[in-house]
C-alpha positions as CSV (number, residue, x, y, z in Angstrom):
1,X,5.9,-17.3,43.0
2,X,5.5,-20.0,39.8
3,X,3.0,-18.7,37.6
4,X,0.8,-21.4,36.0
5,X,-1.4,-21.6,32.7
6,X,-4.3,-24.1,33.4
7,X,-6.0,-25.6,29.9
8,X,-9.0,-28.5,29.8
9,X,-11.9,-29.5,27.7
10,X,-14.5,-28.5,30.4
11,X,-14.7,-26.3,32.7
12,X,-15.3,-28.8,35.8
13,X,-12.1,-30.4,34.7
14,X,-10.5,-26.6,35.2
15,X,-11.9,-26.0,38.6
16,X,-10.5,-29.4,39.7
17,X,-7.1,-28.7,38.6
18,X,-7.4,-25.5,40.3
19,X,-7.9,-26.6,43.3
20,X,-5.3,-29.2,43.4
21,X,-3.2,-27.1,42.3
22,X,-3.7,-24.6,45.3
23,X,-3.6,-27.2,47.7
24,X,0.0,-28.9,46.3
25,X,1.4,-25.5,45.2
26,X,0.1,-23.0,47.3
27,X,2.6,-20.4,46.7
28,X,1.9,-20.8,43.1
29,X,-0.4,-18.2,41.0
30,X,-3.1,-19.3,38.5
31,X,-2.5,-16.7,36.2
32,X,-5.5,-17.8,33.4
33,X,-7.9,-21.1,32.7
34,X,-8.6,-21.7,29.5
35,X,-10.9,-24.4,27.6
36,X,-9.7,-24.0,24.0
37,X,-6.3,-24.8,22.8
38,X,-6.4,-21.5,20.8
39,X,-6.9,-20.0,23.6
40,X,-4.3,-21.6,25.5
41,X,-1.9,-20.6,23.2
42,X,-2.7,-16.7,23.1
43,X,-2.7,-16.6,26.9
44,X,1.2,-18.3,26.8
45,X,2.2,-16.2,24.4
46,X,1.0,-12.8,26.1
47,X,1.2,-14.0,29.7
48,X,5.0,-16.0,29.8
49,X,4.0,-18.5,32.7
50,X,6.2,-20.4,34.2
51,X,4.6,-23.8,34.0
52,X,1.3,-25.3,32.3
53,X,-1.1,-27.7,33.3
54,X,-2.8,-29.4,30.3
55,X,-5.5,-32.1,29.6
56,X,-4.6,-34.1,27.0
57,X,-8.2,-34.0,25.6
58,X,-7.8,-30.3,25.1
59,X,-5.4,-30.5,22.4
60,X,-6.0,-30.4,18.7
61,X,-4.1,-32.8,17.0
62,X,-1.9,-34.3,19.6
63,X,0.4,-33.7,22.2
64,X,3.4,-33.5,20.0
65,X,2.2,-30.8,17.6
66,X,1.4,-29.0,21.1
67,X,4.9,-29.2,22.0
68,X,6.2,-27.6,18.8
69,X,3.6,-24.5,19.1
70,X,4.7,-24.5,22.6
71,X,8.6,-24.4,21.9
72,X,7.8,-21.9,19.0
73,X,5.6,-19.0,21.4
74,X,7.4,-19.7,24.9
75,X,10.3,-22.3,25.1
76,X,11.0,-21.6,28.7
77,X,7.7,-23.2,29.6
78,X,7.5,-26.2,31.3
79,X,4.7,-28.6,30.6
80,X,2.6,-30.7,32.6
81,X,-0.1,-33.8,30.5
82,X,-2.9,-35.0,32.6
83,X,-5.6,-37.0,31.1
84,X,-8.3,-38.4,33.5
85,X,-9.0,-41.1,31.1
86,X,-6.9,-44.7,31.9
87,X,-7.0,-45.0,28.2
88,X,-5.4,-42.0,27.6
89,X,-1.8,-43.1,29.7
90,X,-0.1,-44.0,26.4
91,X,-0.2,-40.9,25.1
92,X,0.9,-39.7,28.3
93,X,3.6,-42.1,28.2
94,X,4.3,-41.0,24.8
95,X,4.8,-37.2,25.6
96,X,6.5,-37.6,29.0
97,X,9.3,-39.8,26.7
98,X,9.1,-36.8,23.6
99,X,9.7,-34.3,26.7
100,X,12.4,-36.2,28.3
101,X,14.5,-36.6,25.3
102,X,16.4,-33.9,23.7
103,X,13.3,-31.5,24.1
104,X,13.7,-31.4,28.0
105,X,17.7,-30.6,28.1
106,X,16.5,-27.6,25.3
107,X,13.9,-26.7,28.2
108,X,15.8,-26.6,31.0
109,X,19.3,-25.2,29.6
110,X,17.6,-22.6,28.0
111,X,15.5,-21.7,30.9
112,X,17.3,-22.6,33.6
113,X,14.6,-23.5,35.1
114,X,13.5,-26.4,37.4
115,X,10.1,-27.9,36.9
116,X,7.2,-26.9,39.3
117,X,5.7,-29.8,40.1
C-alpha cells in the first residue's frame, strides 16, 4: 500500500485531491493533509510517505527551494505539482524538467522506487 502526503492552500483544494486520489489509487493510504508548507514538511519528515501530492500555490518560495527541503528531510520521496491555475503550467513545466534531470535518477536509484502515479 503507497502512503501519500497530501499539501494545498485551502482546505477544498485538499478534500478534492483526496478524493481523486481514492478513486485513481484506491489501494493507496492518505496518511496526513496538510495546508501549510511548514506543516508539510514536519509531517514528511516524521511520517516517510511514499509519494506527495502538492499544490503549487502551497509553497513558500517556489518549487525548487521545495525540492531541496524535500531531498534534505526524505530523498526517497516522490513528488507530484498540481496547480489548478492555467497560469501556473510554467512553473509546472519548470519543476517536472528540475525533477527529470539529474534530481529524478538521485530519486529513483536511491529509492528504488517507481513513481505512484
Amino acid at each position: 500500500m503507497k502512503e501519500i502526503l497530501i499539501a494545498a492552500y485551502h482546505p477544498l483544494v485538499l478534500k478534492g485531491i483526496h478524493q481523486t486520489v481514492k478513486e485513481q489509487l484506491p489501494e493507496s493510504k492518505i496518511i496526513g493533509q496538510v495546508t501549510s508548507i511548514q506543516k508539510f514538511i514536519h509531517l514528511l519528515e516524521a511520517l516517510k510517505p511514499d509519494a506527495a501530492v502538492v499544490d503549487v500555490a502551497v509553497t513558500w518560495k517556489c518549487g525548487v527551494d521545495l525540492l531541496e527541503e524535500v531531498e534534505r528531510v526524505h530523498p526517497e520521496c516522490v513528488l507530484h505539482f498540481i496547480s489548478i491555475h492555467p497560469l501556473d503550467q510554467h512553473v509546472l513545466d519548470y519543476l517536472e524538467g528540475q525533477v527529470r534531470g539529474d534530481r529524478q535518477e538521485s530519486i529513483n536509484g536511491m529509492s528504488g522506487k517507481q513513481p505512484v502515479f
